[in-house]
C-alpha positions as CSV (number, residue, x, y, z in Angstrom):
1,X,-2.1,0.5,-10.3
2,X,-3.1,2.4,-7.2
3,X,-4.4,0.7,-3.9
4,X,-4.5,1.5,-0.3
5,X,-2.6,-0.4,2.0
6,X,-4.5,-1.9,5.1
7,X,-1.8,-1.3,8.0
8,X,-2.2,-2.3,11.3
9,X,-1.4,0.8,13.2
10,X,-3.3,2.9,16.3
11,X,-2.9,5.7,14.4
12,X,-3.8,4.8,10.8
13,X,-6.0,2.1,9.1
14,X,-4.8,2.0,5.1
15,X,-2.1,4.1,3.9
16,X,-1.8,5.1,0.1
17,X,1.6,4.4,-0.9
18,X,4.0,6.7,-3.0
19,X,5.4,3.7,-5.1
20,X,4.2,-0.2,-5.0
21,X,6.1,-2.7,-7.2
22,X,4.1,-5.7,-7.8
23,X,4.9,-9.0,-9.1
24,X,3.5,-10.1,-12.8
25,X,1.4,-12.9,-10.5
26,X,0.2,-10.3,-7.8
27,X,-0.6,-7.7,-10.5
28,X,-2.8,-9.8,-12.1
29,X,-4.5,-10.5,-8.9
30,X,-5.1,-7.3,-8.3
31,X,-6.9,-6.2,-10.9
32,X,-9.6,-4.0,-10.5
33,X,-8.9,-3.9,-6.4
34,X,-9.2,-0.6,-4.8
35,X,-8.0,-2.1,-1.4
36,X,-6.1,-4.6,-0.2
37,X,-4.4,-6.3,3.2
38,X,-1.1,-7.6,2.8
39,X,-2.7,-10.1,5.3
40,X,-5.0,-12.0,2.4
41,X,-2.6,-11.6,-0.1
42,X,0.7,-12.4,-1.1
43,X,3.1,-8.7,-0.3
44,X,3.5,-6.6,-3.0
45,X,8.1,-6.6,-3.8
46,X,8.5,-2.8,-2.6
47,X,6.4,-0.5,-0.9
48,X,7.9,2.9,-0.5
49,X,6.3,6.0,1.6
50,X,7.7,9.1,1.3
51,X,7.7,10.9,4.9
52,X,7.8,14.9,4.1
53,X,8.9,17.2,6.9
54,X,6.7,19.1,8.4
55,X,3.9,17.1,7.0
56,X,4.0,14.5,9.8
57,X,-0.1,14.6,9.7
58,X,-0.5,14.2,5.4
59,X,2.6,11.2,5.4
């Protein structure tokens, strides 16, 4: 399941995360969604992003 995560950041608006665990309940929820904000919806277990360097403006 892939989503964009709405952030609340001057710099970014969503960010598409490297790995997202979500629970059975949450996954379910989730279905179909293409975006989401951890502010109407339960947070997802573990969200990891992967900062590369020298790729300050792609991370």
């Amino acid at each position: 399941m892939k989503a964009e995560v709405a952030v609340n950041s001057r710099q970014v608006g969503v960010r598409v995360t490297d790995l997202t665990i979500y629970s059975e309940e949450l996954a379910a929820v989730m279905k179909g969604a293409a975006r989401y904000s951890t502010m109407d919806i339960p947070p997802p277990l573990l969200v990891v992003e992967v900062v590369s360097p020298n790729q300050e403006n792609r991370d």
